[in-house]
C-alpha positions as CSV (number, residue, x, y, z in Angstrom):
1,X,11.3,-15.0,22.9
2,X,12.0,-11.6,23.0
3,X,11.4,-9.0,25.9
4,X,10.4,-5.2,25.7
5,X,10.5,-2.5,28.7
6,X,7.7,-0.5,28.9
7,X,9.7,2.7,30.0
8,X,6.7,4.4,31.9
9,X,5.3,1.7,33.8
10,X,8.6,-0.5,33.9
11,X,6.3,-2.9,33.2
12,X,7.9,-6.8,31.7
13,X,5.9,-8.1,28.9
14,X,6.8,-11.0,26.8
15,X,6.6,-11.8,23.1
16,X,6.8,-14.8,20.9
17,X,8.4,-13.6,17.7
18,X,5.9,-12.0,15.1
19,X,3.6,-11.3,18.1
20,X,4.5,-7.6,18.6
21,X,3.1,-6.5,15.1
22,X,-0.3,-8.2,16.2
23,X,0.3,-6.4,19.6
24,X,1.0,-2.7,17.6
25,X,-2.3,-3.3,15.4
26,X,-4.9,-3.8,18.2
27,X,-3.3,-1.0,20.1
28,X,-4.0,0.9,17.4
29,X,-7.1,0.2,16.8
30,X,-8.0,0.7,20.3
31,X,-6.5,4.3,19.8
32,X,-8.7,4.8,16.9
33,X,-12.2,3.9,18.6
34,X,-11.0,6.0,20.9
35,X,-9.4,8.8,19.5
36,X,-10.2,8.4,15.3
37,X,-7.2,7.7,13.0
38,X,-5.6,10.9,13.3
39,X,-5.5,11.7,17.1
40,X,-2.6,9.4,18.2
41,X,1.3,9.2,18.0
42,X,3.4,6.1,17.1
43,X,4.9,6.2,20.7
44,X,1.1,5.9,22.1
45,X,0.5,3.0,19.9
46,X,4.0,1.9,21.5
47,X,2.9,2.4,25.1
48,X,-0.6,1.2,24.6
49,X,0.8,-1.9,23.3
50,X,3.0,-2.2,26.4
51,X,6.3,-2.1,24.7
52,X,9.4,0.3,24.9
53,X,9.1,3.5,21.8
54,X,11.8,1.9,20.1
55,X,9.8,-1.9,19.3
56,X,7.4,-0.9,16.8
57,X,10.8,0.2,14.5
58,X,11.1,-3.1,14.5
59,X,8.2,-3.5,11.8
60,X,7.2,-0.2,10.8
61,X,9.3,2.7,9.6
62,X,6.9,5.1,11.0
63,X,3.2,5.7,12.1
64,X,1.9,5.9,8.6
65,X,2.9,2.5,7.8
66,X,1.3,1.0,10.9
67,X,-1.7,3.0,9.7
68,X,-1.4,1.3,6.0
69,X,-1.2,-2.5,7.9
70,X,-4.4,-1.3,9.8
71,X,-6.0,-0.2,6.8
72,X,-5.2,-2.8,4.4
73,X,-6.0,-5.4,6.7
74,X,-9.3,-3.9,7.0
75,X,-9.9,-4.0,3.4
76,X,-8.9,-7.5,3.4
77,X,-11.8,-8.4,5.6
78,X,-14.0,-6.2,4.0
79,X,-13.7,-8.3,0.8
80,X,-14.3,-11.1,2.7
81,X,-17.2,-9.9,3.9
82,X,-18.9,-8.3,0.3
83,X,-17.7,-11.2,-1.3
84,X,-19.6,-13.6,1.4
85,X,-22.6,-11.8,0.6
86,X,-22.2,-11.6,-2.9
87,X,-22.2,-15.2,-3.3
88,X,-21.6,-15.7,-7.0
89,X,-24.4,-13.4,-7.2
90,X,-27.2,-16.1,-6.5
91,X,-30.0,-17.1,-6.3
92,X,-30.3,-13.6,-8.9
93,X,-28.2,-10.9,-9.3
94,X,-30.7,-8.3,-7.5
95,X,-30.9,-10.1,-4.4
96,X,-27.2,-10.5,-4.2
97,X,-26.5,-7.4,-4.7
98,X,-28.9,-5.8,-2.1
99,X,-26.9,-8.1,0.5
100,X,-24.1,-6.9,-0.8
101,X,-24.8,-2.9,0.1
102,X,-26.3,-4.4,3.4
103,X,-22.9,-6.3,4.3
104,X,-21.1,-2.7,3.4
105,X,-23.1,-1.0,5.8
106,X,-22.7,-4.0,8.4
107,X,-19.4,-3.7,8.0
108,X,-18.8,0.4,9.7
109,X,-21.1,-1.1,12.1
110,X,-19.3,-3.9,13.5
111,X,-15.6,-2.6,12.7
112,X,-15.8,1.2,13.1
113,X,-11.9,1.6,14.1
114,X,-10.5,-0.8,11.1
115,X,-13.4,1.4,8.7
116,X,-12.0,4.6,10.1
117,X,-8.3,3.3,9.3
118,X,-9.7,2.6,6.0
119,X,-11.1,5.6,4.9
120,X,-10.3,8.1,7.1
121,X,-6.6,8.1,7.5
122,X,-5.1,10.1,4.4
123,X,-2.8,7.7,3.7
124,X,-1.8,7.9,0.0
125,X,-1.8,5.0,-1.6
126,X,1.6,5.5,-4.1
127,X,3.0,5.3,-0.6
128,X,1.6,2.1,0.1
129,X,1.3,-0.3,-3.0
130,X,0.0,-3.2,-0.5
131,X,-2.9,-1.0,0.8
132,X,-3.9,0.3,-2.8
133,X,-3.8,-3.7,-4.3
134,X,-6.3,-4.4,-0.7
135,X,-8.4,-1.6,-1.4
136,X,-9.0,-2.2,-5.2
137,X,-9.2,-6.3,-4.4
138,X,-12.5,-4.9,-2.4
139,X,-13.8,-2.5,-4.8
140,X,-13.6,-5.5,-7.4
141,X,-15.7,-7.1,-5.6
142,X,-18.4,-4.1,-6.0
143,X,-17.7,-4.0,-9.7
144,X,-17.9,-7.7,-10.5
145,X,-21.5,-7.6,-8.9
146,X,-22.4,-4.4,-11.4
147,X,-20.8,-5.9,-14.2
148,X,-23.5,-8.9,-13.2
149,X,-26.1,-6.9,-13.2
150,X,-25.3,-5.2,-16.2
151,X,-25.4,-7.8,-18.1
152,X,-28.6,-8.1,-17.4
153,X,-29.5,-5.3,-19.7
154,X,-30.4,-5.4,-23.4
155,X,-27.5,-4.7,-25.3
156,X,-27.2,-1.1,-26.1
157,X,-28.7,0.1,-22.6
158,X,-25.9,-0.8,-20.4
159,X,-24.4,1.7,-18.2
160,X,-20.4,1.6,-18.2
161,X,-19.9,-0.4,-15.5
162,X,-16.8,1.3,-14.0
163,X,-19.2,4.9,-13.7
164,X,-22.0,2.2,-12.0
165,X,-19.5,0.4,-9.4
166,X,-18.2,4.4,-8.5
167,X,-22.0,5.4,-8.5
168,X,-23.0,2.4,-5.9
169,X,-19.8,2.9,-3.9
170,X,-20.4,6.2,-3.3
171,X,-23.9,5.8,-2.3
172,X,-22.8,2.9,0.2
173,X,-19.8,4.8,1.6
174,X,-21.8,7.7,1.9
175,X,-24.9,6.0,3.8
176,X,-22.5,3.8,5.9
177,X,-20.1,7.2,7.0
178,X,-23.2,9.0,7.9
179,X,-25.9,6.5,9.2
180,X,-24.6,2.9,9.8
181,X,-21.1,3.6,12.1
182,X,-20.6,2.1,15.2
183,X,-19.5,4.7,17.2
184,X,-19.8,8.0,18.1
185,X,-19.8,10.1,14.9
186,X,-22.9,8.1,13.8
187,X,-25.8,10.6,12.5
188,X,-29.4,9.9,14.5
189,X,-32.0,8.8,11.2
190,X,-35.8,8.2,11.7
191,X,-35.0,4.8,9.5
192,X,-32.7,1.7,9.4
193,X,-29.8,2.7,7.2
194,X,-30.7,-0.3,5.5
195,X,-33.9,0.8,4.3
196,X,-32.2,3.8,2.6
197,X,-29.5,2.4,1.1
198,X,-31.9,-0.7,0.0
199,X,-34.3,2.8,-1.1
200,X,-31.9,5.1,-2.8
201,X,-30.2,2.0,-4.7
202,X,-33.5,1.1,-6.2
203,X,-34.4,4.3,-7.6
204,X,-30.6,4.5,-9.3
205,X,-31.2,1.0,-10.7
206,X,-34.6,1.7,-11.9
207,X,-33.3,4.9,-13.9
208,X,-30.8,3.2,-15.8
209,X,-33.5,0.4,-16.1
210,X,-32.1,-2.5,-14.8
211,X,-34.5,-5.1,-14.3
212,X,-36.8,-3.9,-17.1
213,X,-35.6,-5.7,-20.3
């Protein structure tokens, strides 16, 4: 076990080894909630976390990659959670892919710091090969279920699916960043996000005419 000296409190706090990378991400998504993924320095993260400014050196070079393991960690459970909701795209594609949009929105809900560190954090991802393989693993996820529906079209009338997955995405993204956060930058609307998500993805299905043979 390792020890670290929290220089302004002179506080003792103990770590099993691999612990103080766990310690660094929660602090940092603490500092997110509360101050959004720009408005805190790697020694904050440091002292919120309770260990000395030097510590967090030992696993990240700098803030930005502290940022990229938040970030790419979120993605990770973001696929998780579209590709729960996906579910092999049963019992038919349409369904699944309405509970897919409602798990993206679910998602800024329930994890607005990790979302925030996702999208929020200008991180480029040549920087960060890990966070740019996390990010596209979730975005597959997206496609595969457009691809799905797709195929549901009469040769001939299918939409590329690439421009479809990018169309969708932004759409989601767009209805979760504005509407469907869980915290303070939410926007007040006089209907569950759901219902316009669920609204405005209907009307772009029904003009490429998925659904109508």
């Amino acid at each position: 076990m390792s020890f670290d000296r929290d220089s302004s409190s002179g506080a003792r706090r103990g770590y099993h080894h691999g612990n103080l990378r766990e310690a660094l991400i929660k602090a940092a998504l603490d500092l997110i909630a509360q101050k959004g993924p720009s408005g805190f320095s790697f020694a904050e993260a440091a002292r919120a976390a309770g260990v000395s400014p030097a510590a967090p050196y030992r696993h990240y070079r700098d803030r930005e990659a502290l940022m990229a393991d938040v970030a790419a960690r979120g993605f990770a459970a973001f696929e998780a959670r579209l590709t729960a909701a996906w579910n092999g795209g049963k019992p038919d594609v349409r369904t699944a892919f309405n509970r897919l949009g409602r798990a993206y929105l679910d998602f800024a809900r329930r994890e607005p710091a990790q979302y925030s560190a996702m999208f929020e954090s200008g991180l480029a991802f040549v920087a960060f090969p890990e966070l740019h393989t996390a990010g596209d693993r979730a975005f597959d996820v997206l496609k595969n279920a457009c691809a799905a529906l797709v195929a549901t079209m009469p040769e001939g009338k299918r939409p590329p699916v690439m421009m479809m997955a990018l169309h969708i995405w932004a759409l989601s993204h767009g209805i979760a960043s504005l509407f469907a956060r869980g915290d303070g930058a939410r926007r007040p609307i006089p209907m569950p996000p759901e219902d316009l998500l669920d609204a405005a993805v209907l009307l772009y299905l029904d003009g490429l005419g998925v659904g109508k043979g």
